[in-house]
C-alpha positions as CSV (number, residue, x, y, z in Angstrom):
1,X,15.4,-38.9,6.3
2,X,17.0,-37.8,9.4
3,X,15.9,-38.7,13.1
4,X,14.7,-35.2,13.3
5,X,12.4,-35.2,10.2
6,X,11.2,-38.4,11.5
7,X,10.3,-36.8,15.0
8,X,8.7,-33.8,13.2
9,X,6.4,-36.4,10.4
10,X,5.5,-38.3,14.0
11,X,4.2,-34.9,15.8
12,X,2.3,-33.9,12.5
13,X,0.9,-37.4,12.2
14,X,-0.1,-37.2,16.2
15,X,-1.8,-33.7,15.7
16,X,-3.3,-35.0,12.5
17,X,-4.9,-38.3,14.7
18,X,-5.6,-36.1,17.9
19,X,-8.6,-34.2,15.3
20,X,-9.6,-37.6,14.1
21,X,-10.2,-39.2,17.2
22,X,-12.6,-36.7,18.5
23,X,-14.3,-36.5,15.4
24,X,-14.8,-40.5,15.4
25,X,-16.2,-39.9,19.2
26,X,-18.7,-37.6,18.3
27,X,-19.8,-39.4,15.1
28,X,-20.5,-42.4,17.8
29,X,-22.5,-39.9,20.3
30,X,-24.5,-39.0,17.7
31,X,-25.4,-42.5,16.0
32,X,-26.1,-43.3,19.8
33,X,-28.0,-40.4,20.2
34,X,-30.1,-40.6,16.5
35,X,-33.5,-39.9,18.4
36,X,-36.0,-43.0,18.2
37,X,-38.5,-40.3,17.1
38,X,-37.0,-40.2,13.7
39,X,-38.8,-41.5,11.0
40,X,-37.2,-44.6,9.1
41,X,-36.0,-42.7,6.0
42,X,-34.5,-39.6,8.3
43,X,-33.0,-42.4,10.5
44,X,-31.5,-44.5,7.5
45,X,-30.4,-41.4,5.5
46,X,-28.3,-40.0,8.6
47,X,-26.9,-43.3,9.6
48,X,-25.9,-43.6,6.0
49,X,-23.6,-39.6,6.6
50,X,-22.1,-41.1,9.8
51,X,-20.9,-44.1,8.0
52,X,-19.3,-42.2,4.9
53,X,-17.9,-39.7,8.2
54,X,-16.7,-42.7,9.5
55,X,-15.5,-44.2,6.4
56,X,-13.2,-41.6,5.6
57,X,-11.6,-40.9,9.2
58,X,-10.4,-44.8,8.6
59,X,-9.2,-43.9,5.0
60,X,-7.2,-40.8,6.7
61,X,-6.2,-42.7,9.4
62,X,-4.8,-45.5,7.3
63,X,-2.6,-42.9,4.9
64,X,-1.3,-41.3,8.7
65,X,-0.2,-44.9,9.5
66,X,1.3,-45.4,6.0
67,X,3.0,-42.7,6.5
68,X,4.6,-43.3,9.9
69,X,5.7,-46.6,8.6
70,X,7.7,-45.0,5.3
71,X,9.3,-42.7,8.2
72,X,10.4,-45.4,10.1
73,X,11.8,-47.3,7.1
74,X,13.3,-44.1,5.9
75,X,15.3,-43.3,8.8
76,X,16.2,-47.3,9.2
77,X,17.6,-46.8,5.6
78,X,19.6,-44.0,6.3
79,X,21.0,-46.0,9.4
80,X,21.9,-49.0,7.9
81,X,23.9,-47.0,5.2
């Protein structure tokens, strides 16, 4: 992998977290916001969405770091060679 492949996987991966982030944020606005009128079940069953939401923006998150690590060791490969 070349330093400019590397540069290009690191802007995808920064566009691909910028989407995340503000989905995470608004996921915790709305499990601060969950209205107290809400009856136990209603409550319990949308805390139990914003968890599985926030569930997979870690899983996503984790493959956009794996991914900026194999970059990194790809272009240290091609470096040391």
């Amino acid at each position: 992998m070349t330093v400019q492949a590397e540069s290009k996987v690191t802007e995808c991966l920064h566009e691909l977290r910028q989407p995340l982030n503000v989905i995470g944020l608004a996921t915790g606005n709305l499990r601060s916001a969950l209205c107290p009128g809400l009856g136990r079940e209603q409550a319990d069953y949308l805390t139990a969405k914003l968890d599985r939401i926030d569930e997979q923006l870690a899983r996503v998150a984790s493959l956009a770091d794996q991914m900026a690590e194999a970059a990194a060791e790809a272009v240290a490969a091609v470096r040391s060679v």
